[in-house]
C-alpha positions as CSV (number, residue, x, y, z in Angstrom):
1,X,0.0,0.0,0.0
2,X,1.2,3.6,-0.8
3,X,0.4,6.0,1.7
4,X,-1.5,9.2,0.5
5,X,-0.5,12.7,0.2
6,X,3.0,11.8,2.0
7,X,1.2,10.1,4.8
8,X,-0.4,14.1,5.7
9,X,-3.8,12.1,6.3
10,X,-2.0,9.5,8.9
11,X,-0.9,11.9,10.9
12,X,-3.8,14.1,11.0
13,X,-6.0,11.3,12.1
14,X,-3.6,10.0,14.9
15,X,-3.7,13.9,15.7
16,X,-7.3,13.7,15.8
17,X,-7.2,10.2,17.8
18,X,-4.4,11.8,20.7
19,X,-2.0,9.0,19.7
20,X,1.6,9.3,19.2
21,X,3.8,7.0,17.2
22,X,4.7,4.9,20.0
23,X,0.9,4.8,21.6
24,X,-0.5,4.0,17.7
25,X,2.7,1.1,17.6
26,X,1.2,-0.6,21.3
27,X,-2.5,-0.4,19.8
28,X,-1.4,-2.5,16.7
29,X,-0.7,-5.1,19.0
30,X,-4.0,-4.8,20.2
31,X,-5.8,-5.2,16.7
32,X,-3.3,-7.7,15.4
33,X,-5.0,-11.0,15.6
34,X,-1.5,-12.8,16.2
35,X,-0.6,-10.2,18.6
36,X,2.3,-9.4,16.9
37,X,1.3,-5.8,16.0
38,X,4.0,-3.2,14.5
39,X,7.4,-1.6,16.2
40,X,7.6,1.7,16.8
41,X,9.9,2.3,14.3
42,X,7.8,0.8,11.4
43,X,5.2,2.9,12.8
44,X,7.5,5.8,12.7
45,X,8.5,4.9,8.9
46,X,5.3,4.9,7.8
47,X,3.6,8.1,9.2
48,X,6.9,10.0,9.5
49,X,7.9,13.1,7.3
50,X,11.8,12.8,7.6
51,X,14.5,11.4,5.5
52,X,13.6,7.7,6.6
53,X,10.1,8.0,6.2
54,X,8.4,5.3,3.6
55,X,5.7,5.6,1.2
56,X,4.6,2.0,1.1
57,X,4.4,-0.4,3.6
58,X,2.4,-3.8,3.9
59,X,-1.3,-4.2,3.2
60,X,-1.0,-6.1,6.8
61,X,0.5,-2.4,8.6
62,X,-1.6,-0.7,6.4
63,X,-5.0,-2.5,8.1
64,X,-3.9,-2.7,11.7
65,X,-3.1,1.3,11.0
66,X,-6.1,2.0,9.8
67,X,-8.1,-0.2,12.3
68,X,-6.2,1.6,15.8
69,X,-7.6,5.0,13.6
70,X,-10.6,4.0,13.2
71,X,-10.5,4.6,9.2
72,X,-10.9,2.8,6.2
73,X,-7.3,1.9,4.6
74,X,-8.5,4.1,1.4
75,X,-8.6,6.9,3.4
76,X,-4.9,7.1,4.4
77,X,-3.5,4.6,1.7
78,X,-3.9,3.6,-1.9
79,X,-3.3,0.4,-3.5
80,X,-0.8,1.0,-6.9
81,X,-1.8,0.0,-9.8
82,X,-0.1,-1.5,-13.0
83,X,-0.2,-0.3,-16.5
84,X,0.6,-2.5,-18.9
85,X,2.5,-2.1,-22.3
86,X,0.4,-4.1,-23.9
87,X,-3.2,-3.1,-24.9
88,X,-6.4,-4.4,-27.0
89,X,-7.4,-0.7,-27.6
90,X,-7.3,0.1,-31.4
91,X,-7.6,3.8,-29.6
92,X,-4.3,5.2,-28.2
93,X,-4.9,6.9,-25.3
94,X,-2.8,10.0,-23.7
95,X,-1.5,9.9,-20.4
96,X,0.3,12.8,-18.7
97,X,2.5,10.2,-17.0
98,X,4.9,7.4,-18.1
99,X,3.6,4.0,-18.7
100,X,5.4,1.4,-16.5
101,X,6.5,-1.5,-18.6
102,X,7.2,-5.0,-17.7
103,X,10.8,-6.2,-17.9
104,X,11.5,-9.1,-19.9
105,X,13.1,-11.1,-17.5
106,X,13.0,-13.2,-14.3
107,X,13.4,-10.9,-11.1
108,X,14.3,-12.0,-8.1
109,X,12.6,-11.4,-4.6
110,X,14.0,-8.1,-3.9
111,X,13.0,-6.8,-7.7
112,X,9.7,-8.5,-7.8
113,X,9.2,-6.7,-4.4
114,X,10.3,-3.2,-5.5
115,X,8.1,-4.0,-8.7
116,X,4.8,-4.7,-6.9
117,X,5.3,-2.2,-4.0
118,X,5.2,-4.9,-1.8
119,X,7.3,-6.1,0.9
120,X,9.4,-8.8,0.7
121,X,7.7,-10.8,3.5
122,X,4.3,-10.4,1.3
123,X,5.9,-12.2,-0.8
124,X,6.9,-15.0,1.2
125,X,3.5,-15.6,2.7
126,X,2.0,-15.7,-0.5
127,X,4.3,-18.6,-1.4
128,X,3.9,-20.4,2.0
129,X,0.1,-19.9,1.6
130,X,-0.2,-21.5,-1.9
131,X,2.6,-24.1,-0.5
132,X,0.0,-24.8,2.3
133,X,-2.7,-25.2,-0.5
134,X,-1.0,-28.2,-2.1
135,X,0.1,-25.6,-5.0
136,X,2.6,-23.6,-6.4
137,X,2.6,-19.5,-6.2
138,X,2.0,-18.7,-10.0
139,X,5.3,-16.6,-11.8
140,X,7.5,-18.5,-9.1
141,X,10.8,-20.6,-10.7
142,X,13.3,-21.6,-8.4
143,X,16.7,-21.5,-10.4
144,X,19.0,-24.0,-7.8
145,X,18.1,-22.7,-4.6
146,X,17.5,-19.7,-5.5
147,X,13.9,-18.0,-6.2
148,X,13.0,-16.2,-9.5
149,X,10.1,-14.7,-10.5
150,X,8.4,-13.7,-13.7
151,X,6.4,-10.6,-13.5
152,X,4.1,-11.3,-16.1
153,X,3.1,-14.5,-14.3
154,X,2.3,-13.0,-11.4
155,X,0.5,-9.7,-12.1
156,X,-2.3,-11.9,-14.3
157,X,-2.6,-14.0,-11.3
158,X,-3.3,-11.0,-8.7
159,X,-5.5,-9.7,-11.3
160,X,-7.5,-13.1,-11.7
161,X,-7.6,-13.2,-7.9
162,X,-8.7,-9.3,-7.7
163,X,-11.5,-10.6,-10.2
164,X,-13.0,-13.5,-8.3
């Protein structure tokens, strides 16, 4: 998830709710159902305004965030979206900013990750969940030991699942 307006709305509704970074961090724990929650210093990246501040985080922080405020996740963060190359238009269309295209190649984690605007760890429990299903995480090779992705793989798979 990206946050919106450089995370201006997170801090005006933990302004609005009295909390602080590290009060907001303790109530994560509370709304997380493994009672895990977030640090206070992922807290801090994600609402700060400094130099180490973060404009994406998990959709997992983004919800228990969200939840402690007492808002919906669209109103402090946006899910990205993907434009493809590719289209079935006969009609080009004008866009005031540059189209993303796909690489044509196998990424690995860290790519795939920075690609998606997802965290690493996403990742991973994407893969252990379709492990647990008896099935293998669609766009996923492993090349030795080592974990590749293809991109294209993926994104139609996360759109088939964002269709169901």
């Amino acid at each position: 998830m990206r946050r919106l307006d450089k995370g201006a709305p997170l801090r005006a509704a933990m302004e609005a709710a009295g909390l602080d970074i590290g009060r907001l961090a303790a109530k994560t724990k509370e709304q997380d159902p493994e009672g895990a929650g977030l640090s206070r210093a992922m807290v801090g990246f994600i609402v700060g305004k400094g130099k180490t501040a973060r404009e994406e985080c998990s959709d997992h922080a983004a919800g228990l965030i969200a939840a402690v405020l007492g808002k919906a996740v669209n109103d402090l963060f946006e899910t990205p979206v993907f434009t493809l190359a590719e289209s079935t238009s006969t009609r080009r269309s004008k866009s005031a900013e540059p189209r993303k295209y796909l690489p044509e190649r196998l990424m690995d984690q860290r790519e795939l990750a920075e690609f998606l605007r997802k965290s690493m760890s996403w990742i991973d429990k994407q893969i252990q969940d379709a492990a647990r299903q008896g099935e293998m995480w669609p766009g996923l090779i492993y090349v030795g030991t080592s974990r590749r992705f293809d991109p294209h793989a993926v994104l139609d798979s996360m759109r088939r699942q964002r269709a169901a």
